[in-house]
N, C-alpha and C positions, 0 to 999 in steps of 0.2 A: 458255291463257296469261292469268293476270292482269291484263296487262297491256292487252292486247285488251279485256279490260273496263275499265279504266282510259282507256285512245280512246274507250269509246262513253261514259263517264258525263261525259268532256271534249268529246264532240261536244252530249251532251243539253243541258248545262249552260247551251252558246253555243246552242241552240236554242230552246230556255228564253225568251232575251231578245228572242226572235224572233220569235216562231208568233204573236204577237199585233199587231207590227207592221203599221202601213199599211205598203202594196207601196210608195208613192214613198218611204218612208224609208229603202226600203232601198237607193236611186240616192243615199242620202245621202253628201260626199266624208270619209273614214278622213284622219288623220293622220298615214299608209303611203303616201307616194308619191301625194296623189291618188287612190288607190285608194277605189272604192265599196263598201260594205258586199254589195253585188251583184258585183262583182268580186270581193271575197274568197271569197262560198259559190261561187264561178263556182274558183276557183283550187283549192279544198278537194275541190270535188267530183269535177276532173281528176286529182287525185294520190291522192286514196281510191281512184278505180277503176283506176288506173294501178299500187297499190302490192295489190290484190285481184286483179289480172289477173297480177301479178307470182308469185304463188302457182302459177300453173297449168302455169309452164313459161317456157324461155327464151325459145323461139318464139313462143308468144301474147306473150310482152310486149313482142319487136322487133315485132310485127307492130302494135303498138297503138300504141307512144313512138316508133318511125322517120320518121312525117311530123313530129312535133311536132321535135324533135329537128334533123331538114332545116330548117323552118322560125327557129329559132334561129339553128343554121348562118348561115342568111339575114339574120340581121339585127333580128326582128324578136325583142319581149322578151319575159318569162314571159309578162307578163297578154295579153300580143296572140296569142298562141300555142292561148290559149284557146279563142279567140272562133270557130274554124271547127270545133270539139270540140263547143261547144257547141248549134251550129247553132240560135242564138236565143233559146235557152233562157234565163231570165230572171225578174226579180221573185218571187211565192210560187212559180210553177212549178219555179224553181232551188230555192228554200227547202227545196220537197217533194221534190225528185228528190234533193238535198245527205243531207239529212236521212235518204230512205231507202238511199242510195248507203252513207253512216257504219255505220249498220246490218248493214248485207251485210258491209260490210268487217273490223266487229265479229266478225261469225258466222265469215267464213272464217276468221279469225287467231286464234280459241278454239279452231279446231281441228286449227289445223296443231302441227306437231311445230316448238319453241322455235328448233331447232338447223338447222333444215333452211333451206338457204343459196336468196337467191332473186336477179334481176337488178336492178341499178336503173340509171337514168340514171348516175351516176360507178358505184364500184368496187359487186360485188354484197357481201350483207351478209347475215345472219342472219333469220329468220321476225321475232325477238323486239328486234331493233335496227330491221329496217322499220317494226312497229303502234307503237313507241316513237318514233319520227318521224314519225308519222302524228298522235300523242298530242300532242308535241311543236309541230309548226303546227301544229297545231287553234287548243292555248292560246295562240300567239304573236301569229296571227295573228287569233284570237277578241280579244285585247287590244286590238288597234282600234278593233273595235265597242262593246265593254265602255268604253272611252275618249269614243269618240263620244256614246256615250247616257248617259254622266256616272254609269253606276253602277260599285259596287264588286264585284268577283267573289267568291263564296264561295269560298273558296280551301280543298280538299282534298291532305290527304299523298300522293295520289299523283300529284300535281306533284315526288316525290323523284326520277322517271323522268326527267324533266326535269334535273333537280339533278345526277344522274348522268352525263347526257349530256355536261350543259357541263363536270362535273368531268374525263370523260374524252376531252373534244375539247382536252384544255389544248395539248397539241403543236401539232392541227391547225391551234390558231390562229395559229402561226407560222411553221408549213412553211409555210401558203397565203397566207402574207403576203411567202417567201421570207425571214425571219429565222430563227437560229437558236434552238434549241428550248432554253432555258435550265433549269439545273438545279437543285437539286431543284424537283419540283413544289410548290406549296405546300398548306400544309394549308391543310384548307378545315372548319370547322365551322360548318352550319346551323341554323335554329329551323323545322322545321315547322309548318303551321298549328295541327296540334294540341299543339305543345307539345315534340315528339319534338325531341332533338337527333339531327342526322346527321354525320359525320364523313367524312374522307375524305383521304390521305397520312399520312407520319408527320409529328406534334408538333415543330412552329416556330416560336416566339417572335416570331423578326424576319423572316419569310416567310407570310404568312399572308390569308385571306378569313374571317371572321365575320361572322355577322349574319341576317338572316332570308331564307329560303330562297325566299318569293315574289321576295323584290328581286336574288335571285341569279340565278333562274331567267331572271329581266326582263332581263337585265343580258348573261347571254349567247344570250339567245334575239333580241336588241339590239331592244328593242320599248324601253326608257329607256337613258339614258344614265348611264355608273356614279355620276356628279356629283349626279343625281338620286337617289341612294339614301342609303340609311344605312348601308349597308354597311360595316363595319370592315376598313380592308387596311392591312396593312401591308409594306414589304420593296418593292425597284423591279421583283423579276419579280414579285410578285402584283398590282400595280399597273398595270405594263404588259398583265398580262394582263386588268383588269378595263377598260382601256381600248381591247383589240381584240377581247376574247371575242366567238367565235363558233362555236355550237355546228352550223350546219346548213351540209349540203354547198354548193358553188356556190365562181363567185369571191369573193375579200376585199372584206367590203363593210364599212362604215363607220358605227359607232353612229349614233343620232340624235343631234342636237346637244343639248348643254346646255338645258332647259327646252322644248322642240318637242315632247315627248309625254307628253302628263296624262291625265287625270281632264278633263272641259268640265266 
C-alpha cells in the first residue's frame, strides 16, 4: 500500500527534527493540552503498535487494547493510559523504540491486503483507512513539535490522505456532535504543496472550502483554528463545518481557540 509508505515518510520526517535533539528537550511542554514532546512519541508509539498488532487478528488486539480500554472506563485519560504501557520508557529511549515501532508498522501495512478489515477501538475499519490514520496523527500531532521548535514543515502531497479523510468525515462531524448532517456536502477544492489542484463533491458557488490543502488538513485534524487560516468558505454549512471539523474518531472535541496554536 502506498500509503504505508506515505506513514513512514510522515513518521521520518517528525524524526528528522528529532534524533538530534537534547533528551531534556524533549520534556519540553506542546501547545496540545500540556502535552510534552515525550508524551506525544509516548502516545504515537501506543497506537503504531496497537494499529500493527491490529493486523494479526481480533484476538491479539482485545488481548493488547482491554486493560487500556478498562483503564479509560476508569476515568483516567488518553495520555494517562499510556504510562503503565510504557513501563518508563522515556526521553531518546522512547525516541528509539517510536522510531523503530513506525517502521515495523510501515513493513506490516506494505504488506497487508488494502481491503482486509481489521479491529479498532470504535467501529473496525479497512487495512488502508487504519495506516491512513496512523499517517494522519503522526502529522497532527507531529504539528506540535513542528510548533514548538518554531520550524516549518516541508509539506508533501501525500498529506492528500489527510485531505481525503477530513473531506470524508464531513457527516461524522455532525452525527458526533448529535446535529444533523446538512446537505449537499460542499465542494471542496484544494492547492497541494506541489501545486496539484484536488477537488472533491460536485461544483457550488454558494457552498464551498477553497484554498490550500496544508490549512485544510490543519483545520480538521483541529491542530489551528479555521480563523487562523486563509482558507476560502463560503455558504453557512461549509462554514459551520470549518468550525467543528473533525476528522479523528473519539468524542466531539473542540478547535483550538482563535490564535492559541502557531509557529513560537
Amino acid at each position: 500500500m502506498q500509503q504505508a509508505e506515505d506513514f513512514r515518510a510522515e513518521s521520518r520526517a517528525l524524526a528528522g527534527i528529532l534524533e538530534d535533539l537534547p533528551e531534556a528537550d524533549l520534556h519540553r511542554v506542546t501547545q496540545f493540552k500540556d502535552w510534552t514532546i515525550d508524551h506525544v512519541l509516548g502516545h504515537l508509539h501506543l497506537f503504531n503498535t496497537a494499529a500493527e498488532i491490529s493486523l494479526k487478528g481480533e484476538a491479539e488486539f482485545s488481548t493488547f487494547i482491554t486493560p487500556i480500554v478498562q483503564e479509560m472506563q476508569r476515568g483516567k485519560s488518553i495520555l494517562e493510559v499510556q504510562f503503565p504501557w510504557l513501563d518508563g520508557l522515556s526521553g531518546k529511549t522512547l525516541f528509539d523504540a517510536w522510531r523503530q515501532g513506525a517502521e515495523s508498522c510501515a513493513d506490516a501495512f506494505a504488506q497487508a491486503d488494502p481491503k482486509a478489515r481489521v479491529t479498532w477501538v470504535g467501529p473496525e475499519m479497512s487495512a488502508l483507512s487504519s495506516i491512513t490514520a496512523r499517517q494522519m496523527e503522526t502529522w497532527a500531532h507531529g504539528q506540535e513539535v513542528f510548533d514548538l521548535l518554531g520550524l516549518e514543515r516541508k509539506e508533501e502531497d501525500r498529506i492528500r490522505n489527510i485531505a481525503h479523510l477530513g473531506v470524508s468525515t464531513f457527516g461524522w462531524t455532525f452525527i458526533n456532535r448529535k446535529e444533523p448532517v446538512p446537505t449537499p456536502a460542499p465542494f471542496v477544492e484544494l492547492t497541494g504543496p506541489s501545486g496539484e489542484i484536488w477537488q472533491w463533491n460536485d461544483v457550488q458557488a454558494e457552498n464551498s472550502v477553497k484554498g490550500p490543502a496544508v490549512e485544510f488538513c490543519r483545520v480538521v485534524t483541529q491542530v489551528r483554528n479555521f480563523a487562523d487560516t486563509e482558507l476560502a468558505v463560503r455558504g453557512e454549512v461549509a462554514k459551520r463545518w470549518m468550525e467543528i471539523a473533525q476528522c479523528f474518531a473519539g468524542p466531539a472535541n473542540a478547535p483550538p481557540a482563535p490564535g492559541s496554536r502557531h509557529k513560537a
